[in-house]
Structures are given as C-alpha cells and as structure tokens.
DRENGU-949187 format. One record per residue (C-alpha): x, y, z; residue in three letters. Coordinates in steps of 0.05 Angstrom, whole numbers, padded with zeros to 5 digits, always signed. Example, Ala and Ser with C-alpha at 12.3 -4.5 7.8 and 13.67 -1.06 7.14 Angstrom:
2
+00246-00090+00156ALA;+00273-00021+00143SER;
This chain:
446
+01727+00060-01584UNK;+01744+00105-01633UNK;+01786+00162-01636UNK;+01767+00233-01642UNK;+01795+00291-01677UNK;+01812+00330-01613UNK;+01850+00268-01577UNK;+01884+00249-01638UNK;+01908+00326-01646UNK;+01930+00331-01568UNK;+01956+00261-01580UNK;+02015+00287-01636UNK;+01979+00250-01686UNK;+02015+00260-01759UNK;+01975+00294-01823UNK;+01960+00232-01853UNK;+01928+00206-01792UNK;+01885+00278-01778UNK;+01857+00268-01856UNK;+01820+00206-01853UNK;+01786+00232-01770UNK;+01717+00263-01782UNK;+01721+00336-01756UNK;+01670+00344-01700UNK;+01602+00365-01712UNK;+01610+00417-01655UNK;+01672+00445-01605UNK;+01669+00491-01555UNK;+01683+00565-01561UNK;+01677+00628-01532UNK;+01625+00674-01547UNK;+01585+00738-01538UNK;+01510+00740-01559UNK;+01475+00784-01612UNK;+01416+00778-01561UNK;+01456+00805-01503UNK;+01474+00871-01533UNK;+01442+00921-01495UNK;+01458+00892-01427UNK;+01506+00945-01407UNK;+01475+01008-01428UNK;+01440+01027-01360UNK;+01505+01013-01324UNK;+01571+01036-01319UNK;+01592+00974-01295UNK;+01617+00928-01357UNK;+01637+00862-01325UNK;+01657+00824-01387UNK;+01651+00762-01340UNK;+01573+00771-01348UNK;+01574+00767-01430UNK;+01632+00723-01447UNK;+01606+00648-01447UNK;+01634+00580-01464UNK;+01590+00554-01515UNK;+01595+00490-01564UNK;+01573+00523-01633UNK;+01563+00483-01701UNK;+01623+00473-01738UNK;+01631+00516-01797UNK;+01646+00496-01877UNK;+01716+00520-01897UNK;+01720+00567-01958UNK;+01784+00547-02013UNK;+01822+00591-01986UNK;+01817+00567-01917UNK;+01846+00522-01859UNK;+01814+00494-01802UNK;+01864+00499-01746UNK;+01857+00461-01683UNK;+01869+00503-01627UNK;+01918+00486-01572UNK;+01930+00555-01543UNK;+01897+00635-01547UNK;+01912+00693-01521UNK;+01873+00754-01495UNK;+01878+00817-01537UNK;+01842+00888-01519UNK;+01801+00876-01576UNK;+01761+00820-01548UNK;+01746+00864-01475UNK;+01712+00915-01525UNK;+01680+00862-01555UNK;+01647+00827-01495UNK;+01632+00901-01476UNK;+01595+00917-01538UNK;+01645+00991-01537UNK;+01645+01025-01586UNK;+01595+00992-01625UNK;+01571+00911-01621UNK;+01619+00873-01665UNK;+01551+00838-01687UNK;+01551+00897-01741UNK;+01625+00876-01768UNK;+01593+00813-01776UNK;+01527+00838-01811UNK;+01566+00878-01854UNK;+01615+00811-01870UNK;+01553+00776-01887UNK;+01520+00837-01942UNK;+01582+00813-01974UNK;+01545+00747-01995UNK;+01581+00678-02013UNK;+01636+00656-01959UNK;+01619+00711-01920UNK;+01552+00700-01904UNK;+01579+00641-01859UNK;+01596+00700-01801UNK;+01529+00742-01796UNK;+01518+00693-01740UNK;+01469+00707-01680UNK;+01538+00689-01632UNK;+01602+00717-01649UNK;+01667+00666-01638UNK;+01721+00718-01607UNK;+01794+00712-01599UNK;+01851+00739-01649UNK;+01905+00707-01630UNK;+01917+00623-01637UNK;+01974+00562-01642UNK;+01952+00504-01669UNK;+01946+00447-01714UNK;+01923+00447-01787UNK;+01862+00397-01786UNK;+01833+00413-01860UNK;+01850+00456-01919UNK;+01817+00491-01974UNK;+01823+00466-02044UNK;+01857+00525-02065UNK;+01913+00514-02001UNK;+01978+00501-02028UNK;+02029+00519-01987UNK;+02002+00489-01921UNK;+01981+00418-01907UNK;+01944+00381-01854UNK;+01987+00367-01788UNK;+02034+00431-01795UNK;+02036+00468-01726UNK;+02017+00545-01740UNK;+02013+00607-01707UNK;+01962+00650-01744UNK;+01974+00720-01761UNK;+01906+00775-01747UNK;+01901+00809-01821UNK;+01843+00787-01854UNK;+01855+00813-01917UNK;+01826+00807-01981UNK;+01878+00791-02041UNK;+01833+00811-02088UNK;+01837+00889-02069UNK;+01888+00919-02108UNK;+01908+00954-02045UNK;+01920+00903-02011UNK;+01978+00888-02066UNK;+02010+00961-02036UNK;+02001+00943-01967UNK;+01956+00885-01937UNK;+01932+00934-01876UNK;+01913+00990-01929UNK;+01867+00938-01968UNK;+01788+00969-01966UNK;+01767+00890-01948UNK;+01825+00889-01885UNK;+01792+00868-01822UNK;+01826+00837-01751UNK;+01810+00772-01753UNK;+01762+00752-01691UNK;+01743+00817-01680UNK;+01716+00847-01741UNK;+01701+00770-01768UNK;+01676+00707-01731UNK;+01705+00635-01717UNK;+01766+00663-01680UNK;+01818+00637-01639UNK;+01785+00625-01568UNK;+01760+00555-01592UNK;+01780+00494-01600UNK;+01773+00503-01666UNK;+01790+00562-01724UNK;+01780+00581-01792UNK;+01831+00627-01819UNK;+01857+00656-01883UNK;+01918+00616-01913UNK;+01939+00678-01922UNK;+01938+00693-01833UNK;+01988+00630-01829UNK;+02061+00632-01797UNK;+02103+00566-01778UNK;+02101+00564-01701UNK;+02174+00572-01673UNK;+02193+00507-01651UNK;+02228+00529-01585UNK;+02159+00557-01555UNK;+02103+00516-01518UNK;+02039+00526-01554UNK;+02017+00579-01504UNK;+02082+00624-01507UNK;+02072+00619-01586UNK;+02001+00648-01580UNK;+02016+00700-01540UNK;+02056+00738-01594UNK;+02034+00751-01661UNK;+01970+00810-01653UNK;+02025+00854-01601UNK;+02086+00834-01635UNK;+02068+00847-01694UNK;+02028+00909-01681UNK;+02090+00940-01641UNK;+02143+00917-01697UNK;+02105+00959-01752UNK;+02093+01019-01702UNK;+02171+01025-01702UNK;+02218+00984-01744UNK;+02172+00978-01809UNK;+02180+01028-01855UNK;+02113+01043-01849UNK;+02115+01052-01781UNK;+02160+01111-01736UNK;+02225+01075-01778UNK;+02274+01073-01706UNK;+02344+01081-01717UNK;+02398+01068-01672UNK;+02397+01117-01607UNK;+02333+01135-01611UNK;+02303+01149-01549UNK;+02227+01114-01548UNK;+02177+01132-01486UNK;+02132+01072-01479UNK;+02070+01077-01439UNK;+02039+01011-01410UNK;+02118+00984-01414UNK;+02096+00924-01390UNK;+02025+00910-01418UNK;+02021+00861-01486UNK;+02046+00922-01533UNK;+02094+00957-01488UNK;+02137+00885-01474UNK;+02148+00871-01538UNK;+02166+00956-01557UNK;+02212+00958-01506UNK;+02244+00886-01539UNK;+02243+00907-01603UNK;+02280+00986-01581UNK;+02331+00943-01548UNK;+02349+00901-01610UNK;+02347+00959-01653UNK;+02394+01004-01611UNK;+02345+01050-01579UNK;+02334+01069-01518UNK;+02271+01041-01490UNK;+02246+01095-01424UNK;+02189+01047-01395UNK;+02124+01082-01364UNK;+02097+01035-01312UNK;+02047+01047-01249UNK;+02076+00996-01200UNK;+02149+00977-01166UNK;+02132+00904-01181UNK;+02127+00922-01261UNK;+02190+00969-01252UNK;+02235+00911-01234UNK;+02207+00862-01295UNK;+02225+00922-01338UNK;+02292+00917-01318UNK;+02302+00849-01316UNK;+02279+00861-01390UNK;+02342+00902-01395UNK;+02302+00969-01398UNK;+02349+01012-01357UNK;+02303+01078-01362UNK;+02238+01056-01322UNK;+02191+01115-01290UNK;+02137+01090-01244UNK;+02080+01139-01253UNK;+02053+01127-01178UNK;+02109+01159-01156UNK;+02110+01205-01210UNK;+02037+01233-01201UNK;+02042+01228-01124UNK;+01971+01203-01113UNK;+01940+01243-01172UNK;+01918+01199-01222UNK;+01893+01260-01259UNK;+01972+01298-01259UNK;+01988+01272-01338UNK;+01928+01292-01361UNK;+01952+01373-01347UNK;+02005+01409-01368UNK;+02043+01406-01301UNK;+02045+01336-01310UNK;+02073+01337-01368UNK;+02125+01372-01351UNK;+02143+01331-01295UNK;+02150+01269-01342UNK;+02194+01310-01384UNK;+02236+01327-01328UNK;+02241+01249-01306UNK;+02257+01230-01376UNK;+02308+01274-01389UNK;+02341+01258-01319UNK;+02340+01188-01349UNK;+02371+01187-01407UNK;+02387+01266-01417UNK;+02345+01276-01480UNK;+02269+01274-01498UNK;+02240+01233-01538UNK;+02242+01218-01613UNK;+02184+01174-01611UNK;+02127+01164-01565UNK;+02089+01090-01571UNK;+02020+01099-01554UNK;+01968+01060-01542UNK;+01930+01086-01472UNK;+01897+01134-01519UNK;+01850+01201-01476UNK;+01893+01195-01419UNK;+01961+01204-01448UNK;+01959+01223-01514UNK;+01964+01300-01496UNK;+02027+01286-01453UNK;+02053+01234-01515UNK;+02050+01308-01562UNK;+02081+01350-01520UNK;+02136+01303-01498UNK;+02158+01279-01562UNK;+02221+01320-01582UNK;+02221+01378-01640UNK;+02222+01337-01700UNK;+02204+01277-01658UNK;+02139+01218-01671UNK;+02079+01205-01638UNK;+02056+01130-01664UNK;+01997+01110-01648UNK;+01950+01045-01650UNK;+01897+01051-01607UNK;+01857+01076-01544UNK;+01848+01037-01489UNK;+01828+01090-01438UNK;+01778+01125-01504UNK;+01783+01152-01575UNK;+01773+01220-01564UNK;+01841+01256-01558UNK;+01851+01320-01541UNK;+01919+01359-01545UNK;+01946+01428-01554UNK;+01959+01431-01628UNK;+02020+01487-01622UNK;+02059+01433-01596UNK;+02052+01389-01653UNK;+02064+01446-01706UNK;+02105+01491-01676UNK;+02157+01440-01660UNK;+02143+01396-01729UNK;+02122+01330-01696UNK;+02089+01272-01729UNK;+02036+01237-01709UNK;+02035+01161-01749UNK;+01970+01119-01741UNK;+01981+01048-01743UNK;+01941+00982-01745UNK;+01961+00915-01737UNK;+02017+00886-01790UNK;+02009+00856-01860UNK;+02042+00784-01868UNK;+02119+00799-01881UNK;+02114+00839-01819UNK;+02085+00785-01781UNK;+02137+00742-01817UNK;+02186+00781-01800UNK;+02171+00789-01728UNK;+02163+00708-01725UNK;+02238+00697-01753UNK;+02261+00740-01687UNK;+02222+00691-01638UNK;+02242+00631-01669UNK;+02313+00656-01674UNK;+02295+00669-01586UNK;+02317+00746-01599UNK;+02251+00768-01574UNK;+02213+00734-01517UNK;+02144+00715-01502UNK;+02106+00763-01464UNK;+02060+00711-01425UNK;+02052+00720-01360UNK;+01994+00682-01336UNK;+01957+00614-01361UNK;+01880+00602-01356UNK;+01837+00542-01389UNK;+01780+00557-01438UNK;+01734+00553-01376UNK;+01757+00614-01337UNK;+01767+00650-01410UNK;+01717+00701-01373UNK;+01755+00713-01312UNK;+01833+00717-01365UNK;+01795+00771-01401UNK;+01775+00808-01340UNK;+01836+00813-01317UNK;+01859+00851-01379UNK;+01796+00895-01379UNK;+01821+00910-01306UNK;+01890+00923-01317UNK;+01906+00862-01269UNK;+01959+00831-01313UNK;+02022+00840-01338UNK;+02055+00820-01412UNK;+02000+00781-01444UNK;+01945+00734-01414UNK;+01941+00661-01441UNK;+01887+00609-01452UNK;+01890+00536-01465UNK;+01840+00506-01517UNK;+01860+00438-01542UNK;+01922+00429-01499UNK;+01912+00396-01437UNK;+01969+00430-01395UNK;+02019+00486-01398UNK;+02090+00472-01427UNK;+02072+00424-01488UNK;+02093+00434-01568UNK;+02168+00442-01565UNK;+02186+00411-01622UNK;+02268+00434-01621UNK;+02284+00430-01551UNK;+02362+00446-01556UNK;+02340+00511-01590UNK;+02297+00523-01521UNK;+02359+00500-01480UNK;+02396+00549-01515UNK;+02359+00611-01509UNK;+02351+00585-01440UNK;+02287+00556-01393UNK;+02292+00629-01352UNK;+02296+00678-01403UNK;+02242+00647-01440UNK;+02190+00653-01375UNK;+02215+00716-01358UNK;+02145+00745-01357UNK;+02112+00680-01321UNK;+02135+00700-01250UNK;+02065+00684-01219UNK;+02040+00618-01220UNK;+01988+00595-01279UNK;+01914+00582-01268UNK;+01914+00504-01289UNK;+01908+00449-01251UNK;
C-alpha cells in the first residue's frame, strides 16, 4: 500500500521523499459558506459553532510565488470569530474583490472560504519562482499578504495598497491540513517549540512587537510604564513579554484572580483585576468615574501613569485608554474586539498632547524579528489550550466567548500535542515549565 502525502509528512519524511508523493486531490479544512451569510441577522445570538464546518475542499494550483505548506498545527485569531460571524461585513467580499483582480487571484472568489491565519508546517511544493525555500523545511508562516509589486510595499509591507491578512482577507488559510502562502509569509520554525506552541505566535506576536518596539509602532524605551488591557488574552501575553524585555513596566488589566496569578508568574508585578475594580459594574470604565478609579489603581502600582496604553478591546475601553495615558503619553491601537465605534472626550487627547498610533499586523523583518526572540526562548508561547481540527468550532468559541486564556491551538496534520522539536537541548535549556507556562489546563486531545 502506498504512502500518502499526509502520513509521509506526520511520518518526518525528508524533501526528497515529499517531491516524488502526489499531493492529495482534497484535505480537510475549515470553512464558512458564501450561502450561509445571512444566518445571523435576525438574531443576536452569533454562535460561530453553527457556521464554522470541517469540510474536505479541492486542492488548489500554487501560483510561482507560492508554497504549499502541510499543516501540523493553527491557531485561533479574533479575525476568524468575525469571520464565522459574518461582522462587520462577510469576508466572502474580500474574496470577490481578490478575484476582480483576475489571474492567481481568481483562485479565492470561492463559494467557501478556508479560514485560519496562523500555521506551522511542512513545505510540500514550491513555486517556480521559490528560491529561498525548498520542499521539507519546517515553517511558521507570517499573516502579511503583501504584494511586492506595490511600490509601497517597498516603504513598509503593511502600508502596501495590495496588503491583506492572510486567511482573513484571502482564502486557503491555515485551519487545514493544507496552505498556500506567499514565499514572502515564510519564517523558519524555532526548533525548541512543538508545532503547536510555534503556531500560536506569529499574528499576536508580531502584531504586539510593532504596536511597541518597532519604530513604527509606540517606540518603548526603558521605564516606560505600558497599561495593557486583556493582559492575558493572545495580544496582551505577548505585550506584557515584550515590556518586560525591553525595560518597561508592564501594569496588566485582567477580569479574574485565576488570570492575575498567570500574570505574575509571567513576571508582571503590576496586575489590576477589573472585577474587583468595577465592583460588580461591568459598565464603571466606560464613565468617567471609572476612569479615574483605574488611574488611581495604577498610580498606587507603580506611582506614575501611563506612557502608553495597548489597546485592542476597542468601545469599551478606548475612552478610559485616552484619558489614562499620561500628558505626552500613547494610545496604540490595533483593533476592536468589543466594536469599532469609539467614543472619547477629545480635550483629553489635545489638551494633554497624547498620541493615538493605529497599527496592523507586522511586515516580514518584524515578524523576523519577533521569531529570532522565540527561537532564542526570550519570549514564550502563549498557548494555553489544544483542540483537533474536529472541535475547531468549539476552540473558536471559546475565544468568541472570552473562555480562554493566551492563545487557543488546533492540530491539523499532527496527530498529538508535543511533536516537532527538532533541538531538544535548546528546549531543555529554556526549560519544559517555562515553556508551558500558559498550558496550565489540560488539552482537548485524546
């Protein structure tokens, strides 16, 4: 009986040996359906478990400048809860608009759109215009999509007209078994980390990296004091990381005593738990007496306000984020979880000469960059929790509920947790605990 494509990747099979397998005619992926669009609007209940499905879709040809990665491990971003819930707008439109664009792009205007923008794996196939890459190398793939032949793109690949986050605003993402991605998306995978710990990393790394170390981003210094909301959600663990190696001073927003005590096992000394903040009043940071009282608690933690806010959370904080940021101080943002529409009392932000820096994603020597410090073990994966490509549904609920912590994981190819260490002593040396410092629940495999 002959071997296929999939065992021979779970198998460790070498380049030369993954060349001469036929790729498969189909794999299994997750999806949301053009048809299924309109399912939510009478209801203002948006179970994502009712329009994410595990499909096997055709496999698709591979452009010059392409690999096909086999998929061992994913990881759930935000992006993919407002996909299954069609919010703002269907992603089906991104895709539409992909396939105006005519030649390789056509391939995406698909009636099912392959989510997932985050992926380890193995190089399967290359392009014929590939160079740098070949067949067998383990990657982690970084979420640009750009397009090289903008001349913005040259300035800055996230300024580029043609930019777009891969699996979100494009199909064939990373919640597959298999991927097509840029050559241009593709990082080695650090060699210390099991396939799933590497895929948790690159979107929120390398989103929070360019909020505030690039110089594109807030540019932290050393002593900076850095208010993170959602301290222990995919962005926030990898901000507060980051503040720590730079020599700020991370103050960690949290809701529960459970995510207070990861926090400081993190080594995040200022942590404020906003259910004991708000005393029962989920509503108390969205008014100025709120704000206020977070003020208070941040200055009796580290006896100074804040030079930079790092927000994410979006309607719900972003008022408090300008008012608490300190004359002269930042306000960087890169996205809105709780809605877009922000409201916040302006004299604060003139009066006082704040900043407020929008931010999206990272180009490539960012996500470079930001690889180096996990294969060098000075930042740590944020997983937390492990679920197969079956219960895909039920890991990206639990984000769109705000049930997890750090970032949720999902196996593709790889049969179990734990696998693709490929420098073991390096592991050993960063050490077994510090590395699962996130994984203090139990995964969902078998």
């Amino acid at each position: 009986m002959s071997t296929t494509m999939s065992e021979a990747v779970i198998a460790g099979a070498d380049g030369a040996t993954l060349e001469k397998l036929p790729l498969p005619e189909q794999f299994a992926a997750a999806t949301v359906r053009l048809a299924d669009t309109k399912m939510f609007q009478d209801t203002d209940e948006k179970d994502v478990r009712k329009s994410l499905s595990v499909d096997q879709v055709p496999m698709p040809e591979l452009a010059p400048d392409e690999a096909l990665i086999a998929v061992m491990a994913s990881s759930v971003n935000y992006n993919t809860v407002w996909t299954a819930m069609f919010e703002p707008l269907p992603t089906f439109q991104f895709l539409k608009q992909m396939g105006k664009a005519g030649g390789w792009e056509r391939r995406h205007d698909l009636p099912y759109h392959v989510v997932g923008s985050d992926a380890a794996g193995v190089i399967v196939r290359t392009g014929s215009s590939v160079r740098k890459w070949r067949v067998g190398d383990h990657v982690v793939v970084a979420t640009a999509y750009v397009d090289d032949q903008d001349h913005e793109t040259h300035r800055d690949g996230m300024l580029g007209h043609g930019q777009k986050a891969w699996g979100f605003e494009t199909n064939f993402g990373g919640l597959a078994h298999y991927a097509i991605v840029r050559a241009s998306q593709l990082m080695r995978k650090p060699a210390l980390l099991t396939w799933e710990e590497a895929a948790a990393n690159p979107l929120c790394a390398g989103t929070a990296y360019r909020m505030l170390v690039s110089d594109r981003g807030a540019q932290m210094k050393q002593g900076d004091v850095v208010l993170i909301w959602g301290a222990t959600g995919g962005l926030g663990s990898y901000a507060v990381q980051l503040v720590r190696n730079g020599g700020g001073i991370p103050v960690g927003v949290v809701n529960s005593r459970r995510k207070a005590a990861l926090l400081r096992s993190l080594g995040c000394e200022a942590v404020i738990n906003r259910s004991e903040l708000d005393e029962g009043d989920p509503t108390l940071l969205q008014r100025p007496e709120g704000w206020k009282r977070l003020g208070t608690a941040v200055r009796d933690a580290v006896g100074d306000d804040p030079h930079i806010v790092f927000e994410h959370v979006g309607e719900k904080t972003f008022g408090a984020s300008v008012f608490l940021a300190r004359r002269g101080g930042t306000v960087v943002t890169c996205g809105s979880s709780t809605g877009y529409q922000h409201t916040y009392d302006n004299r604060y932000l003139w009066m006082r000469l704040k900043r407020i820096i929008g931010s999206h994603g990272a180009n490539l020597h960012e996500q470079w960059e930001v690889n180096r410090l996990f294969t060098m073990g000075r930042l740590l994966p944020a997983l937390s929790k492990t679920y197969t490509l079956d219960e895909v549904a039920a890991a990206v609920r639990s984000v769109q509920t705000n049930e997890h912590i750090g970032k949720v994981g999902v196996l593709c190819l790889a049969p179990r947790p734990g696998l693709g260490v490929t420098d073991p002593q390096a592991r050993t040396r960063v050490g077994e605990d510090r590395l699962r410092t996130f994984q203090s629940e139990p995964t969902r495999v078998p």
